[in-house]
MARDREN-397846 format. One record per residue (C-alpha): residue in one letter; z, x, y. Coordinates in steps of 0.02 Angstrom, whole numbers, plus 50000, padded with zeros to 5 digits. Layout:
BEGIN
PT   residuo      up    east   north
PT         A       Z       X       Y
...
// end
This chain:
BEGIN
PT   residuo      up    east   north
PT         X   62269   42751   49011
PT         X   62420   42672   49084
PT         X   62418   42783   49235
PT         X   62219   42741   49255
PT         X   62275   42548   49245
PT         X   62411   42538   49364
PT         X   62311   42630   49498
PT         X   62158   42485   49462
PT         X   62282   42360   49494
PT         X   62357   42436   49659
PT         X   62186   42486   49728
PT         X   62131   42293   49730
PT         X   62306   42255   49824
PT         X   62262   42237   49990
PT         X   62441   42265   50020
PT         X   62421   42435   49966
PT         X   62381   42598   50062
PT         X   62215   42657   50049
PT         X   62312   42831   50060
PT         X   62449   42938   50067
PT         X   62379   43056   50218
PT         X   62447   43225   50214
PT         X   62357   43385   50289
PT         X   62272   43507   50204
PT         X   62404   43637   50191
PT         X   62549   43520   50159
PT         X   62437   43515   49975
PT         X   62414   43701   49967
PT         X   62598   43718   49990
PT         X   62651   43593   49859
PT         X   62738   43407   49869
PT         X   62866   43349   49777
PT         X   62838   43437   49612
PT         X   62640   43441   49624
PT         X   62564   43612   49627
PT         X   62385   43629   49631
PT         X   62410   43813   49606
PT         X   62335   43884   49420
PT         X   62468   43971   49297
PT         X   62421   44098   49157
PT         X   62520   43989   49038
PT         X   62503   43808   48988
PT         X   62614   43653   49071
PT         X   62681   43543   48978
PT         X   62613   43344   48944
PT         X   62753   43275   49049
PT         X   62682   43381   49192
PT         X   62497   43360   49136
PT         X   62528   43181   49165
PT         X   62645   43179   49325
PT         X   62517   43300   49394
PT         X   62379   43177   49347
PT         X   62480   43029   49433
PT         X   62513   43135   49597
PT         X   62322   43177   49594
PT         X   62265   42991   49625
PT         X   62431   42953   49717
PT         X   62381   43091   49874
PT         X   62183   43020   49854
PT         X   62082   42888   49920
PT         X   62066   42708   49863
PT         X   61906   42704   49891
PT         X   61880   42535   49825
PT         X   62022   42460   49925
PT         X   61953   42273   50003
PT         X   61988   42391   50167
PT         X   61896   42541   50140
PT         X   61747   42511   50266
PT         X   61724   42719   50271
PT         X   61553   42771   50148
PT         X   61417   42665   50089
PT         X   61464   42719   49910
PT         X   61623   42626   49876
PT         X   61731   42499   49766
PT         X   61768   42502   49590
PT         X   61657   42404   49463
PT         X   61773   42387   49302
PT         X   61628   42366   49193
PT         X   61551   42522   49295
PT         X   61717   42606   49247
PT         X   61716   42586   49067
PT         X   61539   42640   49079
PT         X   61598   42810   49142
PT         X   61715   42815   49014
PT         X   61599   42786   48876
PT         X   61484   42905   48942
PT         X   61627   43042   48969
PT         X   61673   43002   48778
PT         X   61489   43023   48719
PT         X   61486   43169   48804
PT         X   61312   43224   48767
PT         X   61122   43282   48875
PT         X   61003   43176   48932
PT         X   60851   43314   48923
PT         X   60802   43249   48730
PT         X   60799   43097   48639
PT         X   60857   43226   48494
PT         X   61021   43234   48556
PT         X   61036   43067   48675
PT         X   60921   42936   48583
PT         X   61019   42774   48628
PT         X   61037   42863   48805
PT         X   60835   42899   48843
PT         X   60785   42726   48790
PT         X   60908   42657   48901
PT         X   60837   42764   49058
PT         X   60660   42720   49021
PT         X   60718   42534   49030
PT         X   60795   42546   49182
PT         X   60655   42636   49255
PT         X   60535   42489   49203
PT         X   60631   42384   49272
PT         X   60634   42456   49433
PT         X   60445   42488   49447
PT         X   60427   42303   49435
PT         X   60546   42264   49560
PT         X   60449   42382   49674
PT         X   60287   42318   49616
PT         X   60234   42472   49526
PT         X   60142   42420   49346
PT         X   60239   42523   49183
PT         X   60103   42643   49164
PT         X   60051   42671   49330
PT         X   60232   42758   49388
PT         X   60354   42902   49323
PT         X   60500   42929   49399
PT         X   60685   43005   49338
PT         X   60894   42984   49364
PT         X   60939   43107   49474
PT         X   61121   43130   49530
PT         X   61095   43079   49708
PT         X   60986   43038   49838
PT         X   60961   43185   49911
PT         X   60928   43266   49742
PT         X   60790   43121   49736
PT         X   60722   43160   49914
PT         X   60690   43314   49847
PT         X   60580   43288   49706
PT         X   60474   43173   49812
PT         X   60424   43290   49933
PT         X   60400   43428   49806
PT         X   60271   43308   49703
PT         X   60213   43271   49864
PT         X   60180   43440   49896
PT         X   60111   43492   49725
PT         X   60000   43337   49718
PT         X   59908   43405   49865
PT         X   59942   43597   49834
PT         X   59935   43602   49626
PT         X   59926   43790   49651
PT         X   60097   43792   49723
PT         X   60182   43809   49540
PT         X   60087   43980   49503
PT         X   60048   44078   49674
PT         X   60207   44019   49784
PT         X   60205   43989   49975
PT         X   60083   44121   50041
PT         X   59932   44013   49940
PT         X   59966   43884   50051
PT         X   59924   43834   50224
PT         X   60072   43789   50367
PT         X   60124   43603   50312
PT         X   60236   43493   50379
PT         X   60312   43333   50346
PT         X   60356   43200   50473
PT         X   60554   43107   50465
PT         X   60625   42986   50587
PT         X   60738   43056   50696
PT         X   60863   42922   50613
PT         X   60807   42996   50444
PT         X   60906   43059   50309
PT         X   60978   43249   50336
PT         X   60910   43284   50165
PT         X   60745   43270   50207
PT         X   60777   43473   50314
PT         X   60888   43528   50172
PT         X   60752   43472   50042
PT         X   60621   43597   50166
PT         X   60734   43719   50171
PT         X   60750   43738   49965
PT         X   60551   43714   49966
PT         X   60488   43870   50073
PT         X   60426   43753   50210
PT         X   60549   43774   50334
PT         X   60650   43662   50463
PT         X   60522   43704   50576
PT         X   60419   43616   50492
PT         X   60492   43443   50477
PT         X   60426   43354   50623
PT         X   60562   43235   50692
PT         X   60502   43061   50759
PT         X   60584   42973   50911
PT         X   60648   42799   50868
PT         X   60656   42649   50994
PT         X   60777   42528   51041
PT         X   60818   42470   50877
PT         X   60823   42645   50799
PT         X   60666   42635   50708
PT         X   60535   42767   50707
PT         X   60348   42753   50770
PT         X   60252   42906   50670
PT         X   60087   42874   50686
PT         X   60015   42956   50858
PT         X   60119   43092   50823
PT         X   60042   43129   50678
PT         X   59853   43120   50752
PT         X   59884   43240   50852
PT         X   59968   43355   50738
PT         X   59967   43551   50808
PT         X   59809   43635   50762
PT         X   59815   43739   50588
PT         X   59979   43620   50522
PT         X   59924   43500   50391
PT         X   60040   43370   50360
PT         X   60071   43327   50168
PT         X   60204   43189   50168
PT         X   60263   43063   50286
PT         X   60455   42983   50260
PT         X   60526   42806   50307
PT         X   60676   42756   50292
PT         X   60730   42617   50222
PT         X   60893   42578   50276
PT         X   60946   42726   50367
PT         X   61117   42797   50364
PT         X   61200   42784   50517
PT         X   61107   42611   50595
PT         X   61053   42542   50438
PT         X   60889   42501   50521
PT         X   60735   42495   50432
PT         X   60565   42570   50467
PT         X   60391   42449   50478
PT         X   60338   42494   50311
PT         X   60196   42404   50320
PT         X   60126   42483   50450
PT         X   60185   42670   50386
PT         X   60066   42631   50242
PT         X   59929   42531   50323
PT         X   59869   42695   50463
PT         X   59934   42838   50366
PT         X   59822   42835   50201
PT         X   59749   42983   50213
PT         X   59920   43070   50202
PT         X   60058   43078   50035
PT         X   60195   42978   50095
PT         X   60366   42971   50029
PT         X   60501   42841   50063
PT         X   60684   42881   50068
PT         X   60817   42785   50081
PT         X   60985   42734   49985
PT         X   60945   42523   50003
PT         X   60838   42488   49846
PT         X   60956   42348   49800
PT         X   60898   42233   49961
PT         X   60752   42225   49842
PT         X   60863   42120   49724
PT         X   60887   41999   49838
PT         X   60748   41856   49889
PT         X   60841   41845   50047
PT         X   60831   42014   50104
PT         X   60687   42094   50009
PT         X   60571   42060   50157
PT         X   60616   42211   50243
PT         X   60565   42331   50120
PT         X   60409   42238   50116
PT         X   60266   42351   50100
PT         X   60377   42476   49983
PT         X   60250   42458   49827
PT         X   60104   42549   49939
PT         X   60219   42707   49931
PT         X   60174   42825   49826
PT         X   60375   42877   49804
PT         X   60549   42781   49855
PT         X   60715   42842   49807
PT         X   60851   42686   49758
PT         X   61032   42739   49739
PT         X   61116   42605   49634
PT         X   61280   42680   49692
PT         X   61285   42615   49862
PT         X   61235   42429   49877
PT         X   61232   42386   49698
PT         X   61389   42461   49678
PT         X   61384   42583   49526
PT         X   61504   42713   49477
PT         X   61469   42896   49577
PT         X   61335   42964   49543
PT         X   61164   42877   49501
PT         X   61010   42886   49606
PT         X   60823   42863   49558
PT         X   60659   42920   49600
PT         X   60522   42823   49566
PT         X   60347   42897   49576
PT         X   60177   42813   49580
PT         X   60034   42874   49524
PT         X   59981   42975   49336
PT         X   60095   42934   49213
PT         X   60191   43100   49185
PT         X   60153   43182   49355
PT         X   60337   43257   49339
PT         X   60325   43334   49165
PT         X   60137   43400   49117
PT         X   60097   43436   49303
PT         X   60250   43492   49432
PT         X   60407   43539   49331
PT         X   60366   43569   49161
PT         X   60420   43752   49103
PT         X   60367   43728   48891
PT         X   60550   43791   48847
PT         X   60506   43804   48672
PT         X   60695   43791   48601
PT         X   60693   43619   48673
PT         X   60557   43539   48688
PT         X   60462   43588   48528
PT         X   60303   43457   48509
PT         X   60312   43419   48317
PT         X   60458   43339   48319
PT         X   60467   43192   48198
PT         X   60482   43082   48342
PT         X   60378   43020   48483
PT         X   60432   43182   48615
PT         X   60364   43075   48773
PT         X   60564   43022   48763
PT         X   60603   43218   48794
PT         X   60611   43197   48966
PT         X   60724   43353   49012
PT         X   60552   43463   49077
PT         X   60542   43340   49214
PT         X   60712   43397   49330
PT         X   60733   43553   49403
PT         X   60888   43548   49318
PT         X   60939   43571   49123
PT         X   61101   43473   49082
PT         X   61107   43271   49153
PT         X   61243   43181   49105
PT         X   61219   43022   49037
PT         X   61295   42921   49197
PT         X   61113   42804   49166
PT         X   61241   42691   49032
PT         X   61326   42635   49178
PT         X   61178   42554   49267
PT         X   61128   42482   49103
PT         X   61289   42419   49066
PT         X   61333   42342   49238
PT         X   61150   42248   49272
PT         X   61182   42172   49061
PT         X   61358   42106   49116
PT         X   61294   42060   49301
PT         X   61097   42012   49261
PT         X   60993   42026   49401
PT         X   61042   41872   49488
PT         X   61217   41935   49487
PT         X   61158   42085   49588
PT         X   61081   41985   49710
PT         X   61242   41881   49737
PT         X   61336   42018   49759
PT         X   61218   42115   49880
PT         X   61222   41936   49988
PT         X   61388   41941   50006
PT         X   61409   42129   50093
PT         X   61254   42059   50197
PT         X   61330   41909   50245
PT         X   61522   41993   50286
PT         X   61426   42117   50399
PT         X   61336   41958   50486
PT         X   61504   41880   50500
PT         X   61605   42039   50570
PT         X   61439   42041   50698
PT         X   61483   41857   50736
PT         X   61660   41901   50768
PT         X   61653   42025   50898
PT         X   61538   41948   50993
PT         X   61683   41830   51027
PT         X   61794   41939   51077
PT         X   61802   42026   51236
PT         X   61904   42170   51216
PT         X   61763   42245   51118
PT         X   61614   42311   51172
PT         X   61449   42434   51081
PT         X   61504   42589   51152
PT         X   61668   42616   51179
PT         X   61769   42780   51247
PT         X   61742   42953   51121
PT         X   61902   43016   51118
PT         X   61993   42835   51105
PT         X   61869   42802   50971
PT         X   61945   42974   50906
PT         X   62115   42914   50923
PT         X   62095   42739   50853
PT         X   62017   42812   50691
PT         X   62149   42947   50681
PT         X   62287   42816   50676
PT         X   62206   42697   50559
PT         X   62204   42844   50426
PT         X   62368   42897   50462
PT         X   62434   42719   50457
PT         X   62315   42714   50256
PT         X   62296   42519   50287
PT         X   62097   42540   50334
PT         X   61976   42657   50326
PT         X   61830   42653   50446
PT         X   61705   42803   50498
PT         X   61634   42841   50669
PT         X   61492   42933   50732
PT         X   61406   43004   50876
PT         X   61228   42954   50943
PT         X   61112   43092   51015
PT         X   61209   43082   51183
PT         X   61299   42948   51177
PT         X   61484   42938   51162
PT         X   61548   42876   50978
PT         X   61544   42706   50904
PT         X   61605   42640   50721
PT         X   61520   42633   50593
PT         X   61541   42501   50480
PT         X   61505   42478   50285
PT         X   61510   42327   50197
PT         X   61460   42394   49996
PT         X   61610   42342   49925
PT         X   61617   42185   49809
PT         X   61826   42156   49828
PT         X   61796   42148   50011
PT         X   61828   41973   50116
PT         X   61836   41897   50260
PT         X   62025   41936   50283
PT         X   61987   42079   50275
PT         X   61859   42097   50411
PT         X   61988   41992   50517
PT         X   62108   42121   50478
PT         X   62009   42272   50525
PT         X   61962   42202   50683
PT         X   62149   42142   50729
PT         X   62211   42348   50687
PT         X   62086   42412   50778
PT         X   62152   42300   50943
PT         X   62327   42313   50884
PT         X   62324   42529   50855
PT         X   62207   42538   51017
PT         X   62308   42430   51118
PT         X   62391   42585   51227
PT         X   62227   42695   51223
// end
């Protein structure tokens, strides 16, 4: 516990390192007394516990005010003793026989969130997943098995050649998720985007290849690399004759009255996928998806397997809170307490705050650089290379970069994390001209 604390306390020093950067086989070999190497025979505590200091010592802050690197970052303390609870509990969210207070908690949440969307209670299912490409993948395969049922008994060959459509913006997940499914990269029909990296689907689709039907049609909404959002409205308004599926990681803009306008359209979906673990901040890992249509379209129709050691139906409870035959997998941890616990010490207003303030750092970091004029939107690959390189190296700021199609690299910059400020922008910006300086 006392290592845990003193490593909260340094990570919200800004005067800390973000890390200790040393190269992969510098850790193989062994530093200073930590081995990583397994022994037949126990350790003792006193190395148990220097080995469990060294271990977050040689890691990454990631919820250093300066850590600008993945959408998923900062630490929530109430998210953390969440995780600790939930590591303590240390029980399976497939039956409310074993996780009562847990399955309750999860059908809450998931209320919740179809109202938010502006799904009624029982007109939407919908499950935790542990992340968002997990979720992507249950919507397309209820996509798919909404418009195939006979999927789940005969397999592929039953089927004619589908194909779905995905920005070209769009999550990789989306060609992993057809990869696991039988329907093939192929078969995932990639959109061009325009100026402002947003995806026009719907000609394409009209003129769809003779023989491929197309079952489900993804936006993004907020997309990884650009953040840019696609028109749902229009997605949904020409494209009804086709199961769509929305993906994308920004569900929390939703919780916000100033920002929610550019999901609008999001409740004509007939899936989305909101990761509480990047915007709203939660504790690794949570993701949702959040189905509309038949209550129970996960359990009775697509995924249900009747394993009869589990899910036995004359229990002496209500088993509609058995909710394990709806995943593809068996064991879920219980991370849903965290959610619950965060939005009852935050409330939903508190949420909203919060997600205002990354939005309105990123419009002031925007506001910034347009001042300056030593910084432009593309800048040199291999100095942008170099500059990112020595920011690591020097552990005071962490910031990612990334190619476009042909283009040379640019940063990318996240704002998720709630101990970030201003300063902290400002100081970014002034390492990035002070480390570049000489490139």
């Amino acid at each position: 516990v006392n290592i845990l604390l003193h490593y909260i306390k340094k990570m919200f020093d800004v005067k800390s390192k973000i890390l200790d950067f040393h190269h992969p086989h510098q850790l193989l070999e062994g530093l200073d007394g930590f081995n990583l190497e397994l022994s037949d025979h126990p350790e003792s505590l006193e190395q148990l516990l220097v080995d469990c200091t060294d271990t977050l010592k040689y890691g990454v802050k990631t919820g250093h005010p300066r850590f600008f690197n993945q959408l998923s970052s900062g630490l929530d303390v109430v998210g953390l003793a969440g995780a600790w609870l939930t590591a303590t509990a240390n029980t399976n969210t497939f039956t409310y026989e074993i996780a009562p207070v847990f399955t309750i908690m999860e059908t809450i949440l998931l209320k919740k969130m179809y109202g938010i969307i502006g799904w009624g209670e029982t007109e939407a299912d919908g499950i935790f997943a542990p992340g968002g490409s997990i979720s992507n993948l249950y919507g397309i395969l209820v996509a798919r098995y909404k418009q195939y049922p006979e999927i789940k008994r005969q397999g592929m060959t039953a089927l004619p050649c589908c194909v779905l459509f995905v920005s070209e913006q769009g999550h990789y997940s989306v060609k992993k998720a057809a990869a696991i499914l039988g329907i093939g990269t192929d078969n995932v029909i990639e959109v061009k985007c325009d100026e402002r990296y947003v995806s026009n689907t719907f000609s394409k689709i009209y003129y769809c290849h003779y023989g491929h039907i197309p079952f489900c049609v993804t936006a993004s909404a907020g997309s990884t690399v650009f953040g840019a959002f696609d028109p749902l409205h229009g997605y949904l308004t020409h494209i009804l004759c086709i199961c769509r599926q929305l993906g994308g990681g920004w569900g929390g803009l939703l919780l916000s009255r100033n920002h929610s306008h550019k999901l609008s359209g999001i409740e004509r979906a007939n899936s989305v996928t909101w990761n509480p673990h990047k915007l709203m901040g939660v504790p690794l890992q949570r993701s949702a998806i959040l189905i509309r249509g038949k209550k129970g379209v996960m359990q009775p129709s697509c995924n249900k397997m009747h394993a009869a050691y589990l899910f036995q139906p004359d229990k002496l409870y209500n088993v509609d809170f058995d909710t394990g035959d709806k995943t593809i997998q068996r064991g879920r941890h219980v991370d849903v307490f965290k959610l619950w616990l965060m939005w009852k010490a935050k409330g939903t207003c508190g949420f909203e705050a919060q997600i205002n303030q990354h939005m309105e750092l990123a419009k002031y970091f925007c506001k910034v650089l347009k001042k300056k004029d030593n910084f432009k939107l593309v800048f040199d690959a291999e100095v942008k290379i170099l500059l990112q390189r020595r920011l690591i190296e020097k552990g005071t700021a962490m910031i990612s970069y990334q190619p476009c199609g042909d283009k040379v690299n640019f940063f990318r910059m996240v704002f998720s994390n709630p101990a970030t400020r201003r300063a902290d922008v400002d100081y970014l910006i002034d390492a990035i001209e002070r480390l570049g300086k000489d490139l």
